[in-house]
C-alpha positions as CSV (number, residue, x, y, z in Angstrom):
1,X,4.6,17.1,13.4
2,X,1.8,14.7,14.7
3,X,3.2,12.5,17.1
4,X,1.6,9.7,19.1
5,X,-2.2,9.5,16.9
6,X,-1.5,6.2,15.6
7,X,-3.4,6.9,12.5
8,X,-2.9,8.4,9.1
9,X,-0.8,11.4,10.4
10,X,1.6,9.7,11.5
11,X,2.0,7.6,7.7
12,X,1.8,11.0,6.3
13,X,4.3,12.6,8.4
14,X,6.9,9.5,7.5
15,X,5.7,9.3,4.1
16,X,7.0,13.4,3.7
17,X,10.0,12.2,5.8
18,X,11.6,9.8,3.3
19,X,9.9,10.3,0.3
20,X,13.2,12.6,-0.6
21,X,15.3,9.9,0.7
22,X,14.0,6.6,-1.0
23,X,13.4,8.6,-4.5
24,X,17.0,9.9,-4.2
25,X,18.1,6.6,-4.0
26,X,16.5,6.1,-7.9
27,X,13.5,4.0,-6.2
28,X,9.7,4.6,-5.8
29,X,7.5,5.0,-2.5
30,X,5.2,2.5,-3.1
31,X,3.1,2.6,0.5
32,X,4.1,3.4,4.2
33,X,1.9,1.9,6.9
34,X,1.3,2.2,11.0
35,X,0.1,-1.4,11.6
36,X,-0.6,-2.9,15.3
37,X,-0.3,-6.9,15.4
38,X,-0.9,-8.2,18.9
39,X,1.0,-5.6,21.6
40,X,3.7,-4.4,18.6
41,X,3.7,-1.6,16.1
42,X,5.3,-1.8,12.8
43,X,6.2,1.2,10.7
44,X,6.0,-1.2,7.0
45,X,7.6,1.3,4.1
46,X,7.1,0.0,0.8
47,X,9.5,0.8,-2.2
48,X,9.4,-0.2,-5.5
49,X,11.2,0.1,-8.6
50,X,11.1,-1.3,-12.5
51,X,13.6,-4.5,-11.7
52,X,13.6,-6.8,-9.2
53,X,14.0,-5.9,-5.5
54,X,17.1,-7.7,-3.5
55,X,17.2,-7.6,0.3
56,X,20.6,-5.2,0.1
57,X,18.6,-2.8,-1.3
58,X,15.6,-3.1,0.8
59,X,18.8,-2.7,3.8
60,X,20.7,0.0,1.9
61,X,16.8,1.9,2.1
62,X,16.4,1.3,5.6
63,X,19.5,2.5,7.1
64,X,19.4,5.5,4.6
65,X,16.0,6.5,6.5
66,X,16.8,5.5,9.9
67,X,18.4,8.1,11.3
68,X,16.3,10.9,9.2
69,X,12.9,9.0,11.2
70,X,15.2,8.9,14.2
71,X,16.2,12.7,13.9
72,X,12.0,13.6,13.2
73,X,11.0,11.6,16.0
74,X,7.3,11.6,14.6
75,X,6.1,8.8,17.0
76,X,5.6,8.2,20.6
77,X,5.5,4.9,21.2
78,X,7.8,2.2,20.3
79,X,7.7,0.2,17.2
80,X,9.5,-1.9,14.5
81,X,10.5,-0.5,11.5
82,X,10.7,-2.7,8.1
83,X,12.0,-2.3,4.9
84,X,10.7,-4.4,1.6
85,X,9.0,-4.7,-1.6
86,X,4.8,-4.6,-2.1
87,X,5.3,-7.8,-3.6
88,X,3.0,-10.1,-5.2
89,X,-0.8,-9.7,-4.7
90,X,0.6,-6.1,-3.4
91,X,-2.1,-3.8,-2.1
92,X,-3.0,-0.8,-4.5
93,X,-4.2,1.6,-2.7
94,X,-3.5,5.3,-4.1
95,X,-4.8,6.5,-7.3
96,X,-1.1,6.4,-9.2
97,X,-1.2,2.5,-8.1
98,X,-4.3,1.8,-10.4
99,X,-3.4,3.3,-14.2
100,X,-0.6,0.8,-14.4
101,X,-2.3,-2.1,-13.5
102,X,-5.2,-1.7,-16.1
103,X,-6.3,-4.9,-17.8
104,X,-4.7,-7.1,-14.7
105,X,-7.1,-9.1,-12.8
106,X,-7.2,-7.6,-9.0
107,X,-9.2,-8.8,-6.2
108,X,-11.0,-6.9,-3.4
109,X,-13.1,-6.8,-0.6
110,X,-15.5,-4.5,0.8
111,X,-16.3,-3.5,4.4
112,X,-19.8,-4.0,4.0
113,X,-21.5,-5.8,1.3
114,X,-22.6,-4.3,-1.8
115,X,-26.2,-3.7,-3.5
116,X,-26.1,-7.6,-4.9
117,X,-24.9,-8.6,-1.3
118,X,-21.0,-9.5,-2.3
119,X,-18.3,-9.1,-0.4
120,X,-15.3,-10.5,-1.5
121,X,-14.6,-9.3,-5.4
122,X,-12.5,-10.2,-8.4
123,X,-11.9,-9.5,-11.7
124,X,-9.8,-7.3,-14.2
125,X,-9.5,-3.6,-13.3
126,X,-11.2,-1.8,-16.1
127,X,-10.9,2.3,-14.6
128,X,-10.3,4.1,-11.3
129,X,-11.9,7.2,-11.7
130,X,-12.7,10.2,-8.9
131,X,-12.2,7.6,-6.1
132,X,-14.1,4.4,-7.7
133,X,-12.5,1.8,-9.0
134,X,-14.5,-0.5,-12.0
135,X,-13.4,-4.1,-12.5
136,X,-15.2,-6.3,-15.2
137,X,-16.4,-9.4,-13.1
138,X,-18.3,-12.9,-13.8
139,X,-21.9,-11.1,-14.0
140,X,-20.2,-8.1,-15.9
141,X,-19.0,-4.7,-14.5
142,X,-18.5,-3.6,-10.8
143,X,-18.0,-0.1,-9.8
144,X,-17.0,0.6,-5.9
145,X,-15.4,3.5,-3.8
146,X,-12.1,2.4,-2.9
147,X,-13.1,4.1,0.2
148,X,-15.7,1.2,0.7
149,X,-13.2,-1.3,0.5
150,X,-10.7,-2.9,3.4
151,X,-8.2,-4.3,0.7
152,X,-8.0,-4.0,-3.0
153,X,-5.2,-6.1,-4.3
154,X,-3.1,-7.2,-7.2
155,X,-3.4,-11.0,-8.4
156,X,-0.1,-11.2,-10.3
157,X,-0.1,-14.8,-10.0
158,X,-3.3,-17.0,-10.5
159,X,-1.3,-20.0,-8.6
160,X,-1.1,-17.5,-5.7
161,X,-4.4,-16.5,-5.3
């Protein structure tokens, strides 16, 4: 295993770590993240299910996988690990996150801006297909390689966003 790179090794290495773990538990793997803020790291796994999240299980998760991360010992340097739920406005940012989510309004925003010079997007999510995701906007349909974007994003609540 990977260790020390920081990058998407180390997500894929915890991701095959507790995928067995979290599923077992009757819950889904939503995301798993490496994120630096400031001088800390923070391993972020994101688990999902049909009904409502409650901070036991989110705790119940995270001392279930603990000791299996702890046993791997995939990275180097030290971090904090956190347990919870993608949320509201949650990120979607694997091909099985999109299917679902057909006919909701999303938002996104690109790394560079596209041929009509925008940015920041919004709309309902019409298809992802082979990597591109299409969302019917104001001026009428957008298509854009989720590659090309820094976030694309659920808007679950209108008051939220």
């Amino acid at each position: 295993m990977a260790k020390g790179n920081g990058g998407k090794n180390t997500v894929r290495t915890v991701e095959q770590l507790v995928r067995p773990v979290v599923e077992g538990m009757g819950l889904r793997l939503w995301d798993v993240r490496f994120e630096k803020e400031g001088p800390d790291w923070f391993l972020r796994i994101f688990i999902d299910r049909d009904t409502p999240l409650d901070t036991d299980t989110c705790e119940a998760v995270s001392r279930a996988i603990d000791p299996v991360i702890d046993a791997a010992d995939p990275i180097d340097q030290s971090y904090y690990m956190e347990v919870g739920s993608p949320g509201l406005g949650r990120r979607l940012t694997r091909p099985e996150h999109f299917g679902p989510y057909v006919g909701q309004k999303i938002a996104a925003r690109l790394i560079r801006p596209n041929a009509d010079g925008a940015r920041e997007l919004e709309g309902t999510l019409l298809a992802f297909a082979d990597g591109n995701v299409t969302l019917e906007g104001p001026a009428g349909p957008v298509t854009f390689a989720l590659a090309d974007a820094s976030f694309v994003k659920l808007c679950d609540d209108e008051d939220l966003f």
